[in-house]
Gaussian input, Z-matrix of N, CA and C with variables (Angstrom, degrees):
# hf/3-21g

backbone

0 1
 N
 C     1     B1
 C     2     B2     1     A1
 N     3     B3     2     A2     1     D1
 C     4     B4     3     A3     2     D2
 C     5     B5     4     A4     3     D3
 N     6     B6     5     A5     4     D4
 C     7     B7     6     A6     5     D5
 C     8     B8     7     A7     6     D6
 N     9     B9     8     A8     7     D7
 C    10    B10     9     A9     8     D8
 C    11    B11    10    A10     9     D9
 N    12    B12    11    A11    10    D10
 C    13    B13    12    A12    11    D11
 C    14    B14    13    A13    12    D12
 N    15    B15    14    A14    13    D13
 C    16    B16    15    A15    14    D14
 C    17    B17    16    A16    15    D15
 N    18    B18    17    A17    16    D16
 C    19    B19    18    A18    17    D17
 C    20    B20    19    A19    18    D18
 N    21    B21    20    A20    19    D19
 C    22    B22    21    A21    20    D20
 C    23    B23    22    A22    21    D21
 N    24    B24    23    A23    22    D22
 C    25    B25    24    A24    23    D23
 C    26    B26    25    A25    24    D24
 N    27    B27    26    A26    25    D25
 C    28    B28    27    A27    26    D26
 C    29    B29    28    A28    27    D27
 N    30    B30    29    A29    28    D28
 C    31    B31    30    A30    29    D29
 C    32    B32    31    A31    30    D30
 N    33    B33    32    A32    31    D31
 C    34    B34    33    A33    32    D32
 C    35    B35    34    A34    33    D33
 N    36    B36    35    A35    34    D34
 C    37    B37    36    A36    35    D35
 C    38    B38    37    A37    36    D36
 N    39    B39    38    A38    37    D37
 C    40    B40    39    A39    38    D38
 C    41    B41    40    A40    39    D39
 N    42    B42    41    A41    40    D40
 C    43    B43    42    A42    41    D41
 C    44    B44    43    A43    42    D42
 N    45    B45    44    A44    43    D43
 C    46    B46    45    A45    44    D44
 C    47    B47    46    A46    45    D45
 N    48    B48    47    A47    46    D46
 C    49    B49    48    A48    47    D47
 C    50    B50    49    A49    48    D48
 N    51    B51    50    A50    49    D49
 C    52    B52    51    A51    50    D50
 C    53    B53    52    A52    51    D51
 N    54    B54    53    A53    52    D52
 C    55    B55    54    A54    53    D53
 C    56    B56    55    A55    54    D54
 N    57    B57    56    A56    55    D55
 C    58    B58    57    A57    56    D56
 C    59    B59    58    A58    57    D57
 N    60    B60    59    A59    58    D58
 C    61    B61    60    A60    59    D59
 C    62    B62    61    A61    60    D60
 N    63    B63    62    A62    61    D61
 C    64    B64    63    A63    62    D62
 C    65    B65    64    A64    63    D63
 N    66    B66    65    A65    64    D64
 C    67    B67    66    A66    65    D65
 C    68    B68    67    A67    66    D66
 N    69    B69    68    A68    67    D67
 C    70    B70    69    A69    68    D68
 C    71    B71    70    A70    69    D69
 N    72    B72    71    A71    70    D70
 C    73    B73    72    A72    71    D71
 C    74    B74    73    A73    72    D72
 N    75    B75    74    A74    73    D73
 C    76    B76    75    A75    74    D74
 C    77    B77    76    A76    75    D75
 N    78    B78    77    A77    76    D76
 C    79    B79    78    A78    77    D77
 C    80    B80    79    A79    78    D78
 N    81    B81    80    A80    79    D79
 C    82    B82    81    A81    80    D80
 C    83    B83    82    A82    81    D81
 N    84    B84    83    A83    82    D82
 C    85    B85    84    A84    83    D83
 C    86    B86    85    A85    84    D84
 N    87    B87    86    A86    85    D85
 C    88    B88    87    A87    86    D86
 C    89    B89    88    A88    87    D87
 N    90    B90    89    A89    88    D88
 C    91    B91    90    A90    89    D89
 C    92    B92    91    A91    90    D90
 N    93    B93    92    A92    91    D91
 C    94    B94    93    A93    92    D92
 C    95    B95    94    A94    93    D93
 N    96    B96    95    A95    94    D94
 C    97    B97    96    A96    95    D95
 C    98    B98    97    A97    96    D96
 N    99    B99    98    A98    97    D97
 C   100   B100    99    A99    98    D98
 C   101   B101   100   A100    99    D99
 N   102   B102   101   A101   100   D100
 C   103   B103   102   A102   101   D101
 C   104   B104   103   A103   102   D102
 N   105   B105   104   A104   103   D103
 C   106   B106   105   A105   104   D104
 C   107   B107   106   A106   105   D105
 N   108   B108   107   A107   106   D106
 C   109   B109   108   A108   107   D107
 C   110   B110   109   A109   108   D108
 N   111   B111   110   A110   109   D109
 C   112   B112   111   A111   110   D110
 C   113   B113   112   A112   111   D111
 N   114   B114   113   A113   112   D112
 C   115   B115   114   A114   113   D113
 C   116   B116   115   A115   114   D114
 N   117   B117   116   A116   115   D115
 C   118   B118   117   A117   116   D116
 C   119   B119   118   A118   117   D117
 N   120   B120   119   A119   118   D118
 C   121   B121   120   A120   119   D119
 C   122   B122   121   A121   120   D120
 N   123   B123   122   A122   121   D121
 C   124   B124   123   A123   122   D122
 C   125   B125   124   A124   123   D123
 N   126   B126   125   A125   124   D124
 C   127   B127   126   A126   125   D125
 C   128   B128   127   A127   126   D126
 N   129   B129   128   A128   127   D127
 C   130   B130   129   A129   128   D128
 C   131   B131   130   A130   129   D129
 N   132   B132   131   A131   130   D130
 C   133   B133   132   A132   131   D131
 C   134   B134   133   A133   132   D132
 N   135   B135   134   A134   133   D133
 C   136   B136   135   A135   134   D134
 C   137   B137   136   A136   135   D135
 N   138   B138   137   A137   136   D136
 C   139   B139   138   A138   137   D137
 C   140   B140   139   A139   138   D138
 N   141   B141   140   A140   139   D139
 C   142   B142   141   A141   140   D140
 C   143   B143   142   A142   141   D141
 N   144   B144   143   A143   142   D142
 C   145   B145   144   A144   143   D143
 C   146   B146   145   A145   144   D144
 N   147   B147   146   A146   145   D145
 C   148   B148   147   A147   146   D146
 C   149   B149   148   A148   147   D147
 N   150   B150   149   A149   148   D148
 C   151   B151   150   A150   149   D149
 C   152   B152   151   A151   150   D150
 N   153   B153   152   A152   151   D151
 C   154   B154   153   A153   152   D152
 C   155   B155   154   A154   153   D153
 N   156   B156   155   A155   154   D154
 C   157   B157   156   A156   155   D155
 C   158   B158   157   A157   156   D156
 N   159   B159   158   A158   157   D157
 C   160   B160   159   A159   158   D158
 C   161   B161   160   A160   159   D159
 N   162   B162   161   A161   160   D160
 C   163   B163   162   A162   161   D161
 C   164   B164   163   A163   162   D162
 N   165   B165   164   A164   163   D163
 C   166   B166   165   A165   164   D164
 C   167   B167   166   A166   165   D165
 N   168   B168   167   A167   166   D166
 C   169   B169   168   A168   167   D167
 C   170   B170   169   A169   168   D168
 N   171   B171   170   A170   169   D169
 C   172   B172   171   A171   170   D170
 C   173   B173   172   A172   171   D171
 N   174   B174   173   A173   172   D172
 C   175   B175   174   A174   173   D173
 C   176   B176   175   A175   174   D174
 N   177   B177   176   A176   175   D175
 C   178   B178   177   A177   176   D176
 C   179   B179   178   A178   177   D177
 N   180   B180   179   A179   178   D178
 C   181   B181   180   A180   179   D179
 C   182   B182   181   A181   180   D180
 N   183   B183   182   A182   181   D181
 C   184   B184   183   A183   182   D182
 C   185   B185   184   A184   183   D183
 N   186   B186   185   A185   184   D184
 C   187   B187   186   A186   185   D185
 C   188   B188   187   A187   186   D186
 N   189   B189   188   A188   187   D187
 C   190   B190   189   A189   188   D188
 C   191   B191   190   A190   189   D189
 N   192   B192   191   A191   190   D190
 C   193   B193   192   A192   191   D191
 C   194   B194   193   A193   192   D192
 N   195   B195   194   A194   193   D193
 C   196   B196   195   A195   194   D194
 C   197   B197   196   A196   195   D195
 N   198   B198   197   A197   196   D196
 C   199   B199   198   A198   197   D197
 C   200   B200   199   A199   198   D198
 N   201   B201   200   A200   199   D199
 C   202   B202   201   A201   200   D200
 C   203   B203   202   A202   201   D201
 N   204   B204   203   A203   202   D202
 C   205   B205   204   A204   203   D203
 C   206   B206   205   A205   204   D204
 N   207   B207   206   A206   205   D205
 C   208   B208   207   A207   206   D206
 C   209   B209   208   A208   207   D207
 N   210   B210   209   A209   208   D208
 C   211   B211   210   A210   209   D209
 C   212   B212   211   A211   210   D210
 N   213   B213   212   A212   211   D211
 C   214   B214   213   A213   212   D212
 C   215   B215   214   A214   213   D213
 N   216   B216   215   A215   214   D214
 C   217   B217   216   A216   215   D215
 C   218   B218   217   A217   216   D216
 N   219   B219   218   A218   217   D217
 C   220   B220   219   A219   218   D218
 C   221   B221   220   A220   219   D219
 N   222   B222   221   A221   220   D220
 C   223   B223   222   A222   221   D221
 C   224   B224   223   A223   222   D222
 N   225   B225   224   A224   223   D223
 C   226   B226   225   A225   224   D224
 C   227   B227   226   A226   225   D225
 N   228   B228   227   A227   226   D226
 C   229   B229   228   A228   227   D227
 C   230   B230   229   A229   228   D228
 N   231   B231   230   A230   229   D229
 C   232   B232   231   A231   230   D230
 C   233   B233   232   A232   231   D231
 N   234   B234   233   A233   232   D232
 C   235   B235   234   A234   233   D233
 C   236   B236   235   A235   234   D234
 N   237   B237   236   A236   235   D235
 C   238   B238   237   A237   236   D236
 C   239   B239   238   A238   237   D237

   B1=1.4602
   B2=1.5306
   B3=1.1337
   B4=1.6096
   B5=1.8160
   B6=1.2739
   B7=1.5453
   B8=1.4776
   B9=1.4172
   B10=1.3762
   B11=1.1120
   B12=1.7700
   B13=1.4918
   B14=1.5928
   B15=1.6182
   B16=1.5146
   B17=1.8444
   B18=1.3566
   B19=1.2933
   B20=1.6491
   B21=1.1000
   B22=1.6139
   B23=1.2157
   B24=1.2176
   B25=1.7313
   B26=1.0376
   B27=1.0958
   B28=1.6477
   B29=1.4907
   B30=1.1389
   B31=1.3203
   B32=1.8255
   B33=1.3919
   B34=1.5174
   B35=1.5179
   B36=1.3939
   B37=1.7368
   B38=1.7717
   B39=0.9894
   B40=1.3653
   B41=1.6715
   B42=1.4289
   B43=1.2270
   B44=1.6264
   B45=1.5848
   B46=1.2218
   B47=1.2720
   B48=1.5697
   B49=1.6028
   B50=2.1104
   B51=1.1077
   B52=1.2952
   B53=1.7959
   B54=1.2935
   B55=1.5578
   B56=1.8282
   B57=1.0411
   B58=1.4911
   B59=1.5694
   B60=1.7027
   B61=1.2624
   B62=1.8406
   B63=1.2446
   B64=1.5419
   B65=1.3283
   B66=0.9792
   B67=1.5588
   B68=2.0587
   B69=1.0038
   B70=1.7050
   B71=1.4703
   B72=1.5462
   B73=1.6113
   B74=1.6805
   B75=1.7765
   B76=1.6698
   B77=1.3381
   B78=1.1128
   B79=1.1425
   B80=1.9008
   B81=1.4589
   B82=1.6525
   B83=1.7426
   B84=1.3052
   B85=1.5084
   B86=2.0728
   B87=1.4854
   B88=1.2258
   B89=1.4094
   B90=1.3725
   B91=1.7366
   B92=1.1821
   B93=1.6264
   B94=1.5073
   B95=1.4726
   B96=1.6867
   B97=1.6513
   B98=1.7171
   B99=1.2663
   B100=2.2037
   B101=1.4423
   B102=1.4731
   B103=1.1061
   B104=1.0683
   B105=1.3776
   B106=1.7469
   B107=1.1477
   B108=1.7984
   B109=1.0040
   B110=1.8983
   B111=1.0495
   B112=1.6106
   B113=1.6377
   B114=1.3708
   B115=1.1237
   B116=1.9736
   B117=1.1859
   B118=1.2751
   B119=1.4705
   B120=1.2815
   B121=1.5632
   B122=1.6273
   B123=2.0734
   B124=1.0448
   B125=1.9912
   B126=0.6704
   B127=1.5669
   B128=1.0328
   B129=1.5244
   B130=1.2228
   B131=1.1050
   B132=1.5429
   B133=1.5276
   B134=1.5699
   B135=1.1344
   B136=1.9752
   B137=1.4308
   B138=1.5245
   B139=1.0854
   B140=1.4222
   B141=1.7872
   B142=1.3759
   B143=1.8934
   B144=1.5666
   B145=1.7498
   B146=1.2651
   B147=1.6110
   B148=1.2890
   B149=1.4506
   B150=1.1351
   B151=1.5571
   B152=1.5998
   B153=1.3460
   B154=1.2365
   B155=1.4963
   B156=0.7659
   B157=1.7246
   B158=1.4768
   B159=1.1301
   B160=1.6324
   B161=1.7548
   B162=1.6295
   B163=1.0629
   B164=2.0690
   B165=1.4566
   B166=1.2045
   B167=1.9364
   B168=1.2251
   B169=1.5853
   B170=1.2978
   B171=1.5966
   B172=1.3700
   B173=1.4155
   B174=1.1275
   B175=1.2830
   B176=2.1085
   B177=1.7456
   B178=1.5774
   B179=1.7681
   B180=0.8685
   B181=2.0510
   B182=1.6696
   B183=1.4763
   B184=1.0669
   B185=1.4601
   B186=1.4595
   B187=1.7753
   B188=1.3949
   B189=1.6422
   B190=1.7127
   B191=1.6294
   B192=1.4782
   B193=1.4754
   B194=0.9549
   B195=1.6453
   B196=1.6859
   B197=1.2470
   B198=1.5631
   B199=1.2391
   B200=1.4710
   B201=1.9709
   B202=1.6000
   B203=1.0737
   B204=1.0299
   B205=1.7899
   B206=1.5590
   B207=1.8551
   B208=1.6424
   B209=1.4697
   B210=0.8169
   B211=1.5372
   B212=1.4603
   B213=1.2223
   B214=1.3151
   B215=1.5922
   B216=1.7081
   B217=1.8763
   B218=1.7762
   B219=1.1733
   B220=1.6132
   B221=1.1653
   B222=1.6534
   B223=1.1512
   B224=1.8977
   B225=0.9412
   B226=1.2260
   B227=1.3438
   B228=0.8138
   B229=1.9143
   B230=1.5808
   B231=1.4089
   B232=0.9459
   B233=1.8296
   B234=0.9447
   B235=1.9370
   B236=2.1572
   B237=1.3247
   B238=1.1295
   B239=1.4995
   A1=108.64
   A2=122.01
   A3=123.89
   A4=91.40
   A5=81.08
   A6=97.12
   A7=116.90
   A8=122.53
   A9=123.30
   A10=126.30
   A11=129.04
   A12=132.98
   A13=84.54
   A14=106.75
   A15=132.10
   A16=106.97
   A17=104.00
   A18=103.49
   A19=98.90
   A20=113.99
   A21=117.07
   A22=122.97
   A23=167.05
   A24=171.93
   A25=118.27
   A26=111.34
   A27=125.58
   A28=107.82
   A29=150.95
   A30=166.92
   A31=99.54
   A32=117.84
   A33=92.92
   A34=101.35
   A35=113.42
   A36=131.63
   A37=102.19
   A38=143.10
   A39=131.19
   A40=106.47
   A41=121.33
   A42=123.91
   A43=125.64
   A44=105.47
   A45=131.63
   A46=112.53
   A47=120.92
   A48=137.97
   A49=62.93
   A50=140.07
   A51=145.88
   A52=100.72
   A53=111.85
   A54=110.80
   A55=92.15
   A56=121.65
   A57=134.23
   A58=113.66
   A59=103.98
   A60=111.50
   A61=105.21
   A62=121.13
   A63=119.07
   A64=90.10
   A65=141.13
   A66=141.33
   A67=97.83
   A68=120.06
   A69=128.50
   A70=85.45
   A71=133.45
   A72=123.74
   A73=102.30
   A74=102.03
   A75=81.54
   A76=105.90
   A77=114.26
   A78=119.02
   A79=137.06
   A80=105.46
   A81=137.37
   A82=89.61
   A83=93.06
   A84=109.50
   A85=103.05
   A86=106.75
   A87=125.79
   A88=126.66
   A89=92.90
   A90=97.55
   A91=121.72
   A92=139.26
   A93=126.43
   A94=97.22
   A95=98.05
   A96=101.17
   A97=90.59
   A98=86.42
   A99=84.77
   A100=94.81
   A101=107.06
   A102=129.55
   A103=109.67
   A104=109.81
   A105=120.95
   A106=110.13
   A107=127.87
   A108=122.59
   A109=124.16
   A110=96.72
   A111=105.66
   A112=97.23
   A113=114.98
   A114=135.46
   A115=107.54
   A116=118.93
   A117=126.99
   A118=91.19
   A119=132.94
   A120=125.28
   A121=98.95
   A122=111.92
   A123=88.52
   A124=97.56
   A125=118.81
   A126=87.70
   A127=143.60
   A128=135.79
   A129=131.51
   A130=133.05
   A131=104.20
   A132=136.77
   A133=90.28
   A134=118.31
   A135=97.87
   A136=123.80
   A137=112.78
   A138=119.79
   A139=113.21
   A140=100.24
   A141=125.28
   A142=130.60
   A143=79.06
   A144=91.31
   A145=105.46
   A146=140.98
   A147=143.96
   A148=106.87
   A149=119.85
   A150=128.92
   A151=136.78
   A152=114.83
   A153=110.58
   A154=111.19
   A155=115.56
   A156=139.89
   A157=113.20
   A158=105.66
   A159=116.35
   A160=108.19
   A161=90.36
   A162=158.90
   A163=87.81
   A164=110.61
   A165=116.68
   A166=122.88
   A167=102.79
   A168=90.60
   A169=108.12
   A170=106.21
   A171=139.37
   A172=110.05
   A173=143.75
   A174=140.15
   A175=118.93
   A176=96.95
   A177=106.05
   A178=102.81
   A179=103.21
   A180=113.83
   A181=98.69
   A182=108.52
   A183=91.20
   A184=135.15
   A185=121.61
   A186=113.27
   A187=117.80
   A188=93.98
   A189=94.35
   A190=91.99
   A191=130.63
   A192=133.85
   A193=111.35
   A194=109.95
   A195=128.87
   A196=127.58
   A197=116.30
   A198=139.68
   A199=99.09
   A200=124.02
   A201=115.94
   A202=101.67
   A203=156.60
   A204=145.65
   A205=99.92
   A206=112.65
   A207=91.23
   A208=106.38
   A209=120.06
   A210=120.09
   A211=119.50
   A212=140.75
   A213=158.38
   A214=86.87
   A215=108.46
   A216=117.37
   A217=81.41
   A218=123.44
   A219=127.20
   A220=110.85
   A221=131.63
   A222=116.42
   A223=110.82
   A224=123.05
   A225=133.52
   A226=136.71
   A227=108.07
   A228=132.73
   A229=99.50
   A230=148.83
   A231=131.14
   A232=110.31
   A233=122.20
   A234=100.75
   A235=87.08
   A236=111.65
   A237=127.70
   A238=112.08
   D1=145.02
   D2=-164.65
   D3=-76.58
   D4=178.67
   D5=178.74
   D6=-103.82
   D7=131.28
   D8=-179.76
   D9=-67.55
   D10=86.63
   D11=-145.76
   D12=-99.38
   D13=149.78
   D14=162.48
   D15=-137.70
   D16=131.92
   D17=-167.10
   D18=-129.05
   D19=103.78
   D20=-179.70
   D21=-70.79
   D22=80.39
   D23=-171.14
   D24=-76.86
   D25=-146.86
   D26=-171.71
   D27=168.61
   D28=102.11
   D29=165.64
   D30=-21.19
   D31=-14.62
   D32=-179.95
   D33=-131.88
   D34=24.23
   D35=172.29
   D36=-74.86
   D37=119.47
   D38=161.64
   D39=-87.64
   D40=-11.39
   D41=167.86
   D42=-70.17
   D43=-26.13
   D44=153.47
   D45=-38.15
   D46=-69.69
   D47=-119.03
   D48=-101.32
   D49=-69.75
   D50=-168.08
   D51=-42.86
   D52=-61.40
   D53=-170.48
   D54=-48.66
   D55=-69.57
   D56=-171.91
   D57=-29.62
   D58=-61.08
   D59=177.15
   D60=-60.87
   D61=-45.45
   D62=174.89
   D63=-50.27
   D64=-101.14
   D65=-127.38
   D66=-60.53
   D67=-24.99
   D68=-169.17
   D69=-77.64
   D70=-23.55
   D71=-158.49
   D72=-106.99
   D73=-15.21
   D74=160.07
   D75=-125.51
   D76=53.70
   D77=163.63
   D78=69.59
   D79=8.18
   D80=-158.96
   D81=-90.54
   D82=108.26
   D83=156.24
   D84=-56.34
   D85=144.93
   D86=159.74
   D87=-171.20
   D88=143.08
   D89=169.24
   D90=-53.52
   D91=156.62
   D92=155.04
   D93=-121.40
   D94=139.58
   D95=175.65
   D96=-121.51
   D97=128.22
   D98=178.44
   D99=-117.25
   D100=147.91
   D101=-162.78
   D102=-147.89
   D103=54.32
   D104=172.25
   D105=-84.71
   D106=-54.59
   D107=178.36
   D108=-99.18
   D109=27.84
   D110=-153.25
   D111=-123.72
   D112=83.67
   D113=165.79
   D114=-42.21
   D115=-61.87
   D116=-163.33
   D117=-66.71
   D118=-51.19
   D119=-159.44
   D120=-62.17
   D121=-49.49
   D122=-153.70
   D123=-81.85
   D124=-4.91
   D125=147.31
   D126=-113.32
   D127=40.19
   D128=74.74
   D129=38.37
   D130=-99.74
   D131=-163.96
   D132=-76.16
   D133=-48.67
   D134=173.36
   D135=-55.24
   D136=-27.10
   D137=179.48
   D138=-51.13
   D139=-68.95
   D140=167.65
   D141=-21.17
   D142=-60.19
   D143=-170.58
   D144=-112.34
   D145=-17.99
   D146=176.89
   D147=80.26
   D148=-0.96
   D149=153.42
   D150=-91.55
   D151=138.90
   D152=-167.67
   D153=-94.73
   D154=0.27
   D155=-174.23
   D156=-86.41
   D157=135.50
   D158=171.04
   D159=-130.63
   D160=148.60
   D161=67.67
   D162=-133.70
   D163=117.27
   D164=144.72
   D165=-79.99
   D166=136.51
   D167=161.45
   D168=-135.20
   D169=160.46
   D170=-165.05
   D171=-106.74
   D172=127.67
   D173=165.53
   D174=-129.90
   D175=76.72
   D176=-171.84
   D177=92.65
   D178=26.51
   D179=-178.79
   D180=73.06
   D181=31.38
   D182=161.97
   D183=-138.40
   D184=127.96
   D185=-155.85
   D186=-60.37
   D187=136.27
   D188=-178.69
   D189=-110.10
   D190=-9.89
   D191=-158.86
   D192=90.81
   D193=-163.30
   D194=157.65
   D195=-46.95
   D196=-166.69
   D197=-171.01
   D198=-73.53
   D199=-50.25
   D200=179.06
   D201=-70.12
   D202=-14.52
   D203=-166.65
   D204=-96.28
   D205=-46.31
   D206=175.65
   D207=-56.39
   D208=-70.68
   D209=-169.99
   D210=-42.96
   D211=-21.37
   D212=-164.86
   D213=-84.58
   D214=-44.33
   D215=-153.59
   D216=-66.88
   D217=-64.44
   D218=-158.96
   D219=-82.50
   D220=0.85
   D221=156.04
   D222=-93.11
   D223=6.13
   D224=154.15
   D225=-73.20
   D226=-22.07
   D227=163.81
   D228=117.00
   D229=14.10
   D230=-164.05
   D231=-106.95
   D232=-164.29
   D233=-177.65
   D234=-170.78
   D235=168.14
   D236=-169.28
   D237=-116.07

């Protein structure tokens, strides 16, 4: 069963708009939570991942990081 991806952004991340387009190119359903204007989420999401940085991703509530770490995950042989 796939994994339940949530990918948090920010409307002025281009690392964002890249994680997104990665995950749309293999095909991985995900949520987007943007947190441009949403003070409470994004901390939150620090809570969550201990990073202040976006695009975080989630894979089953669980942190995989940014945009280099997804990609790092699937050039490793592993998939979402």
């Amino acid at each position: 069963m796939p994994a339940k991806v949530v990918v948090y952004t920010a409307s002025y991340c281009p690392y964002c708009r890249l994680a997104k387009e990665f995950l749309l190119s293999k095909k991985v359903v995900f949520e987007e939570i943007d947190v441009t204007d949403d003070e409470a989420m994004r901390k939150r999401l620090v809570r969550l991942s201990g990073q202040e940085t976006v695009p975080q991703i989630f894979a089953d509530g669980r942190p995989l990081g940014g945009y280099e770490e997804l990609v790092a995950y699937y050039r490793s042989g592993k998939t979402l």
